[in-house]
C-alpha positions in Angstrom: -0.3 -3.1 1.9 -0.3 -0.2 4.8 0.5 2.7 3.4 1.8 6.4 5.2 -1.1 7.9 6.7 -0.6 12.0 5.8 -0.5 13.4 9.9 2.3 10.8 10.7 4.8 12.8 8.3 4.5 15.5 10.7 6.2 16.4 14.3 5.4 19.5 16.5 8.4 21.0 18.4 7.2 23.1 21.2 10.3 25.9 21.8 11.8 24.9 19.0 12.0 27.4 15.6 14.2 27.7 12.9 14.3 31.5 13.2 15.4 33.9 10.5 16.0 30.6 8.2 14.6 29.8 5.0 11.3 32.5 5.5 9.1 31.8 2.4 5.6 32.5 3.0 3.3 33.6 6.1 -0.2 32.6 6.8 -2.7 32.9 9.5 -3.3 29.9 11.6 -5.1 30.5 14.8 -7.6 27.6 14.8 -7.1 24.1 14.2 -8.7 24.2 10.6 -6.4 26.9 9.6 -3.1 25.4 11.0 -4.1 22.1 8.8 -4.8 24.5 5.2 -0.9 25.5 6.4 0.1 21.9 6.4 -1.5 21.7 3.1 0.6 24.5 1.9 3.6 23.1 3.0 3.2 19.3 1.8 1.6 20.9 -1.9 4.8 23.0 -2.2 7.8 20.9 -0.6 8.3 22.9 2.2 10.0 21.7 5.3 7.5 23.2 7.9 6.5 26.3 9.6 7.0 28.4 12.6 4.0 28.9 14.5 4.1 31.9 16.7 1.4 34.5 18.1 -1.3 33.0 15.5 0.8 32.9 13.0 2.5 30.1 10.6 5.9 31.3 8.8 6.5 28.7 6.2 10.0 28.0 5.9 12.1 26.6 2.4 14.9 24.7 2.7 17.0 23.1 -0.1 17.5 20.1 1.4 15.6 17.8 3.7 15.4 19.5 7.5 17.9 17.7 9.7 17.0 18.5 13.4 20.3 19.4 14.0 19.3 22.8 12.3 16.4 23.7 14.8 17.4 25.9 18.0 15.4 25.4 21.4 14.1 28.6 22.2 13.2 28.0 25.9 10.8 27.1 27.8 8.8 30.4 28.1 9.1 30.9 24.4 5.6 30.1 23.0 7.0 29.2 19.5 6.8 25.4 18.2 7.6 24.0 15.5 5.6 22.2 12.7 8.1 20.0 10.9 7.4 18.3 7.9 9.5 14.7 7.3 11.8 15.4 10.0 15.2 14.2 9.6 18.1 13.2 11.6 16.6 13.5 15.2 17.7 11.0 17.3 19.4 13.5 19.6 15.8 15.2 20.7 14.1 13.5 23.8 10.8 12.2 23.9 10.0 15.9 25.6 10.3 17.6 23.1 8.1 15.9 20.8 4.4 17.0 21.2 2.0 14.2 19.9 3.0 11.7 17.0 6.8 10.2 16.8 7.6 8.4 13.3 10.9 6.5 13.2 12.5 3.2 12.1 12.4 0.2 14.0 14.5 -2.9 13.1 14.4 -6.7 13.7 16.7 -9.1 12.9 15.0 -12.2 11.1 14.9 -15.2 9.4 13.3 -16.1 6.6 9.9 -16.5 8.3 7.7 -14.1 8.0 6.0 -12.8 11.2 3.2 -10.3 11.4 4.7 -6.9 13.4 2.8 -7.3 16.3 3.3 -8.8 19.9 6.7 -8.5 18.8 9.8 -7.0 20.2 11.5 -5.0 17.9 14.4 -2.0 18.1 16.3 0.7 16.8 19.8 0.5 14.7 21.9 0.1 17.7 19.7 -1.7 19.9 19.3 -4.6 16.9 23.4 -4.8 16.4 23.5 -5.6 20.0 21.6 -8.3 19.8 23.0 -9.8 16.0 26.4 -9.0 17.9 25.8 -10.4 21.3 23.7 -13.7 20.1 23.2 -14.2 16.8 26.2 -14.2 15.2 28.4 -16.4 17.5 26.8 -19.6 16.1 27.4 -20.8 12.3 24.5 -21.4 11.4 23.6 -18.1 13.2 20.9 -18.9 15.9 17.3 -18.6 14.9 18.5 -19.2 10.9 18.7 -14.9 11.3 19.7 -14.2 7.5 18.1 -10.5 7.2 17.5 -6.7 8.7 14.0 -5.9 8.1 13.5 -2.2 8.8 9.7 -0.7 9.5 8.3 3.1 9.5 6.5 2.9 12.7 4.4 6.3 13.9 3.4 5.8 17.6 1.5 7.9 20.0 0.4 6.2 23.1 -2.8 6.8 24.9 -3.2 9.5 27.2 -3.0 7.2 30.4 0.9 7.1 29.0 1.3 10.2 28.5 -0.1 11.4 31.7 2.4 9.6 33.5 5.1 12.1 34.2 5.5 13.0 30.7 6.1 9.9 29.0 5.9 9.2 25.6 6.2 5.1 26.4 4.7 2.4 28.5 6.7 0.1 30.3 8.6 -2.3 27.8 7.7 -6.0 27.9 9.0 -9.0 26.5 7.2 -11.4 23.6 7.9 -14.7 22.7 6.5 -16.6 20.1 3.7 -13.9 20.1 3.2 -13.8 24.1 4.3 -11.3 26.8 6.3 -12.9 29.2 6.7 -10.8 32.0 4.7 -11.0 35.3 1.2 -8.5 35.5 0.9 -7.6 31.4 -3.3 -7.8 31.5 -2.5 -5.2 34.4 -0.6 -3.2 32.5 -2.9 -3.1 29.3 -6.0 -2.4 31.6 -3.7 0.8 33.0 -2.1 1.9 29.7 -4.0 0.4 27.0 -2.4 -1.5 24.3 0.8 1.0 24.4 4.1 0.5 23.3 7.1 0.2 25.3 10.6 1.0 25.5 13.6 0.3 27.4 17.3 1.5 26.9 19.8 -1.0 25.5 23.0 0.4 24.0 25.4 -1.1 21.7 28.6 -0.5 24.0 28.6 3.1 24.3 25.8 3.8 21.8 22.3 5.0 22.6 20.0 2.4 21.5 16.8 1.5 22.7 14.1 -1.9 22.4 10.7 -1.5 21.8 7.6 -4.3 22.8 4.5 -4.0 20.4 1.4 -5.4 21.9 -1.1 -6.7 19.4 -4.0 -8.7 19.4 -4.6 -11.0 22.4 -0.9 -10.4 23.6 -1.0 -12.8 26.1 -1.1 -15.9 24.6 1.1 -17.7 22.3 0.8 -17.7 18.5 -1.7 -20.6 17.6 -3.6 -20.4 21.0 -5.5 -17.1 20.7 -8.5 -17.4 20.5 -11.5 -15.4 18.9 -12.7 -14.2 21.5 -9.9 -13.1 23.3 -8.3 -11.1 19.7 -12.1 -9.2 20.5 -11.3 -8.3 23.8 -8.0 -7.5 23.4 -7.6 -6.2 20.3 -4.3 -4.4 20.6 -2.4 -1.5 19.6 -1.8 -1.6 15.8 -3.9 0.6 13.3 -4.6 1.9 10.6 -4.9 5.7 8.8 -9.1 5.1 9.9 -8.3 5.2 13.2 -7.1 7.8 15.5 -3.9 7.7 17.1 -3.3 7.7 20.5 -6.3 5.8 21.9 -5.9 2.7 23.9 -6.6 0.3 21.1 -4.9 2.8 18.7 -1.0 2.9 19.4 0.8 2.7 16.7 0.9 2.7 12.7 3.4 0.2 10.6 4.8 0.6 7.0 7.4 -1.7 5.7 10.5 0.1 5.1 12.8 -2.4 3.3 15.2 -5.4 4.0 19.0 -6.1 3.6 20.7 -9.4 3.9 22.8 -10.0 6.8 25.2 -12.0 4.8 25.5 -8.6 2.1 26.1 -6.1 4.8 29.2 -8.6 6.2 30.1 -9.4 2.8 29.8 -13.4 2.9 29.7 -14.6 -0.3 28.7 -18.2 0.2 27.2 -18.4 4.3 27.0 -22.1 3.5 30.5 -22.7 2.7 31.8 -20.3 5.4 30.0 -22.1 7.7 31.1 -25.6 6.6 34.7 -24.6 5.9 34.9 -23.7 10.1 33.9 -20.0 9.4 32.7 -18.2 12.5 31.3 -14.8 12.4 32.5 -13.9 16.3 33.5 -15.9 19.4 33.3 -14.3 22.3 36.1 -16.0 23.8 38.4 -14.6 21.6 36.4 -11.4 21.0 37.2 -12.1 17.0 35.9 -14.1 14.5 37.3 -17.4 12.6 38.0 -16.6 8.9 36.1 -13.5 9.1 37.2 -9.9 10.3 33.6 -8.0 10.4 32.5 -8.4 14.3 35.9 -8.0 16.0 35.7 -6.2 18.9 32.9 -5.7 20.4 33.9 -3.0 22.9 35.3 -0.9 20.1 32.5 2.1 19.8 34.8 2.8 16.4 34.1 -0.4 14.9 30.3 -0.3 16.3 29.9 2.8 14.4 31.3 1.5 11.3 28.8 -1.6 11.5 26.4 0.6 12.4 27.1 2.6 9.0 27.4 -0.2 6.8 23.7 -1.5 7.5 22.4 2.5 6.7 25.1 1.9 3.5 22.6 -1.4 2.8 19.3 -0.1 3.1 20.2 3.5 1.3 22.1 1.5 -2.0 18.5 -0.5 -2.1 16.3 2.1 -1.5 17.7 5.5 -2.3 14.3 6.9 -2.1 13.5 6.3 1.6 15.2 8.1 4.6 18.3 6.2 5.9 17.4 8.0 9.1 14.1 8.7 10.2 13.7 9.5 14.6 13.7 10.6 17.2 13.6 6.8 18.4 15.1 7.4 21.9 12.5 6.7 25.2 12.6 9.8 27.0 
């Protein structure tokens, strides 16, 4: 089983500081091998990070998890950044302000197949109740057999070709299907960016969301036609703690992070029955569903929200001990 690797619990902020907050300890940290006997510091004691300014690392103490919300941008001539440890809450930073690794959830909406999660797309919150809302749920069965949310800790940094492209933290997204990109001029693109992921915007009516492609081994064939030699040559973008991030065959990181069942967030008791008794979970044509109340309106950012909510309700009732938000998961 994967398992965290240690630098992917932490975020650098450049400009940002939590200044004159939670001061607890100061330490010198003017070369790389200092700055990670601070992080030491702060993971051994439960600290939530450090200010590091002038050569210098103020620890900071918090009594509760550090929501980003908390941090204030200190301008771009400021030389302070900082160093948080299991950043909370931070989908309203852009990919700008993160300097190297981003750790957030992704979600897919699945069957009860089991896939591995790579040369896959996947998405955040919103992005994946777009798609249950827009094309799953308006058959009964629901297309694809979808019964569950899985949810994944994903830490990606993409390789430097990416990242020297005006600033992005993302490669062009592409689309996978039964394990294959689909889109026109993907060797191209993994010969330009290496095997990074990608991202596109996709909201759920009125709230940010974004979809994500994964590229893994031998991306561009189909699952059951690659071949050994193209997995060597094209080894893709998923690693492990042994492996650097941020290379081109080093992209990203994945721990599982839990599932819920579709039919417990919705609250159908008996899918089988629903569906059999002329149950339907939404019809577009009517913008409402048949026997069933949980989908209606799907331009209603209220509702959305509440949907939205009752999947975090879900995953945090089954697994109080994990994050029930982890970002920033935006593209830019």
């Amino acid at each position: 089983e994967a398992k965290i690797c240690k630098d992917d619990d932490w975020v650098v902020l450049p400009h940002f500081d939590l200044a004159r907050i939670g001061d607890a300890e100061k330490m010198h940290a003017k070369t790389p091998k200092q700055i990670a006997r601070v992080r030491r510091r702060v993971e051994e004691k439960g600290y939530v990070g450090f200010s590091l300014y002038k050569s210098h690392a103020y620890i900071k103490d918090l009594d509760k998890p550090l929501h980003a919300e908390r941090l204030k941008y200190m301008g771009s001539h400021d030389p302070v950044a900082f160093h948080a440890y299991r950043l909370r809450a931070a989908n309203h930073l852009k990919a700008s302000d993160i300097e190297g690794t981003r750790t957030f959830y992704m979600y897919r909406a699945q069957s009860d197949e089991e896939y591995s999660f790579e040369n896959v797309n996947a998405a955040d919150l919103a992005g994946v109740m777009w798609y249950l809302h827009n094309e799953i749920v308006t058959l009964c069965p629901r297309k694809y057999s979808v019964t569950r949310i899985l949810r994944y800790r994903v830490s990606v940094l993409n390789s430097q070709a990416v990242r020297n492209n005006a600033n992005a933290a993302f490669a062009p997204f592409v689309a996978f299907d039964y394990g294959q990109c689909t889109v026109p001029g993907c060797e191209q693109m993994w010969k330009n960016y290496g095997f990074s992921v990608g991202c596109q915007p996709r909201d759920y009516n009125g709230i940010p969301g974004q979809w994500y492609s994964l590229p893994g081994p031998c991306p561009q064939s189909r699952n059951g036609h690659k071949s050994k030699h193209c997995r060597r040559d094209f080894a893709g973008g998923r690693c492990g703690c042994d492996s650097r991030l941020g290379t081109r065959e080093c992209t990203y990181r994945v721990v599982e992070a839990g599932e819920v069942s579709l039919d417990d967030v919705t609250g159908i008791r008996n899918y089988a029955h629903f569906c059999r008794t002329g149950g339907l979970e939404y019809d577009k044509a009517t913008d409402r569903g048949r026997n069933f109340d949980f989908w209606d309106g799907f331009m209603d950012q209220r509702r959305n929200h509440q949907r939205m909510a009752a999947v975090h309700r879900a995953f945090h009732e089954k697994y109080p001990h994990l994050p029930t938000e982890l970002g920033p998961s935006t593209c830019f």
